[in-house]
Residue, then its C-alpha position, 0 to 999 in steps of 0.5 A: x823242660x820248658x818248650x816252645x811251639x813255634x808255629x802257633x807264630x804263623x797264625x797271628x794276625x796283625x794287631x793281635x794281642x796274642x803277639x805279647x803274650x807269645x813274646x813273653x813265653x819265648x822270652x822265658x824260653x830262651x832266657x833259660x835255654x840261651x847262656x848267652x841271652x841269659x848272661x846279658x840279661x844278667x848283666x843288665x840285671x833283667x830275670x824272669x820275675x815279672x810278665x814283661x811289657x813288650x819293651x822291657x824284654x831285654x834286647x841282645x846287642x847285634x854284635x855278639x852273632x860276631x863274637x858267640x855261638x848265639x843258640x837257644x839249647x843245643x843241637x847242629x845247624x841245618x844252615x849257617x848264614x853269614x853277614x858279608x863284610x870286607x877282607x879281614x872284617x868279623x862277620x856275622x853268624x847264625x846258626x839255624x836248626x831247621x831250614x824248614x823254619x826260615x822256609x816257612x817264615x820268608x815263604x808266609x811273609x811273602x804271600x801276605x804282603x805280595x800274594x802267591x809266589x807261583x803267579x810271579x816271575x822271580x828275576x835276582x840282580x844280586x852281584x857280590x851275594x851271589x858270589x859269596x857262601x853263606x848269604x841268607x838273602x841269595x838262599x831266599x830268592x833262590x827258593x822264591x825263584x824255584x816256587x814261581x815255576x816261571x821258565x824265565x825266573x832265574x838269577x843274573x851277575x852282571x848280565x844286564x843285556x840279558x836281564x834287559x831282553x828277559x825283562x822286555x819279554x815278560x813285559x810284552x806277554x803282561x808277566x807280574x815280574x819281581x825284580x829284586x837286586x841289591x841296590x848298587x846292582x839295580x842302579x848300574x842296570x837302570x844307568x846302562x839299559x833305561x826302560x819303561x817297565x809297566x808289569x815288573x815291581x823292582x825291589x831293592x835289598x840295600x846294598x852299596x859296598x863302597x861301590x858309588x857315593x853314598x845317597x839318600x834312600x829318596x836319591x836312590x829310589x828317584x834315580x831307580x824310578x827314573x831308569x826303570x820307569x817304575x812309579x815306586x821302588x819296594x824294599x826288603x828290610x832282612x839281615x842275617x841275624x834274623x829269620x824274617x823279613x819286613x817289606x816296604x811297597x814304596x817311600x822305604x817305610x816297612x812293615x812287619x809281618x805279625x810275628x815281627x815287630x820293632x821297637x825303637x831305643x834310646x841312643x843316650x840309654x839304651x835301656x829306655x824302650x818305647x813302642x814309637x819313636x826316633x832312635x835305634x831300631x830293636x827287632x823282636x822275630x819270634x821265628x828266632x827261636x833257636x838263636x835270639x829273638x830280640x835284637x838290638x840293631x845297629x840301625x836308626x830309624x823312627x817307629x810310627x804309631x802303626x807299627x810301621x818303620x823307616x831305616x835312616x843310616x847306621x851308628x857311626x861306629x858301627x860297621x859298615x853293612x850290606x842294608x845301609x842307607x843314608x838318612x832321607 
């Protein structure tokens, strides 16, 4: 029985051409363990013949997590994340081995892109997640929170007063502090308490429901910089069909952690892949490896020739989700 070693992902490097190589093992992997990538393989008439460029390996199309048990092999799930949605609405389901795994990859992903998790204060805005099961987000920054050891770290509905007196105390001591929100969350607190924050990076996750009119990531993060004070707002590119996460320090233009990459498709042929590009964004997360690795979104965007992305919007057709903003 074919096996896959998935830690040899954690110790790849930015630029390594062993990021292909990886691919294409967990790609024949999963293409004889998963019946469900297997049989859309086969319906697009894709086998293991050949040793595969990075975007001829087949993508499954995001919305069988709604409609099958997307699993690579067969055991119990340790986690069972859940896309939010509204009343009636087929959400999303990802069945995930090992805590241990998805652990490991938000917790190593972090410390690339912001350092060590222990020398920041965790502050979550994140109504609506919080009171829904299931979220892999809320189980993200409720591990975050725990690791920074702060006293003050800590998770916030709609306490705003509160999180306002929180953030001026972190900000009178000089405390690095993460505040990470959904994006409607955020807004309503820079309208109802302005500030000048100097010590706290604020990071939106997406996030409107419907909750105010639609705008532009660029209104979003002017309005944000505006109420907070902030020269820039981070961003946190995840959804739960994936394990990993990507991160934007400012303009909403991502970067992948070395064992995430996106791709971009055609809108016309979705068969026809590129590595740059205008189009549907494809995700390749080689921490997916009990599920699917290889994803094709709902999400248009372009990819550039770094590796970095940015996410303008959703298909028209496609359902209206938590990480949806308009294009720029």
């Amino acid at each position: 029985m074919r096996s896959f070693d998935v830690n040899n992902i954690f110790s790849l490097t930015t630029g390594s051409g062993n990021f292909t190589a990886q691919c294409r093992e967990l790609f024949r992997f999963q293409f004889e363990h998963n019946a469900v990538y297997r049989q859309w393989c086969g319906l697009i008439g894709k086998d293991l013949a050949d040793d595969k460029t990075l975007t001829q390996i087949p993508a499954l199309p995001i919305s069988f997590f709604k409609t099958h048990e997307v699993v690579t092999g067969s055991f119990r799930p340790e986690l069972l994340f859940e896309s939010s949605g509204t009343t009636g609405m087929v959400t999303s389901r990802h069945r995930v081995k090992h805590t241990s795994l998805y652990q490991k990859s938000f917790r190593e992903a972090f410390r690339r892109f912001y350092g060590e998790v222990k020398d920041w204060c965790v502050l979550g805005l994140l109504p609506a997640y919080l009171e829904r099961q299931h979220s892999s987000l809320v189980y993200m920054v409720d591990d975050l929170v725990k690791a920074s050891g702060h006293p003050q770290s800590g998770f916030y509905l709609n306490e705003f007063e509160q999180l306002s007196h929180t953030l001026q105390q972190l900000e009178a001591a000089g405390q690095n502090t993460l505040l990470i929100g959904v994006t409607f969350g955020l807004l309503d607190f820079a309208e109802a308490f302005p500030q000048k924050l100097r010590h706290t990076t604020v990071m939106e996750t997406g996030g409107m429901k419907g909750r105010k009119k639609e705008m532009t990531r660029a209104e979003v993060h002017h309005l944000l910089c505006s109420g907070l004070g902030v020269d820039r707002i981070h961003s946190e590119y995840g959804m739960t069909e994936l394990l990993s996460q990507a991160y934007s320090k400012g303009g909403g233009r991502f970067t992948c952690p070395p064992w995430m990459r996106v791709l971009v498709r055609d809108e016309e042929d979705p068969l026809r892949v590129s590595e740059t590009g205008r189009g549907l964004l494809q995700v390749i997360d080689l921490a997916n490896v009990h599920s699917c690795a290889y994803i094709a979104t709902e999400d248009v965007g372009i990819v550039h020739a770094d590796g970095s992305f940015e996410v303008w919007g959703r298909l028209d057709n496609s359902d209206i989700r938590g990480c949806s903003l308009l294009v720029v």
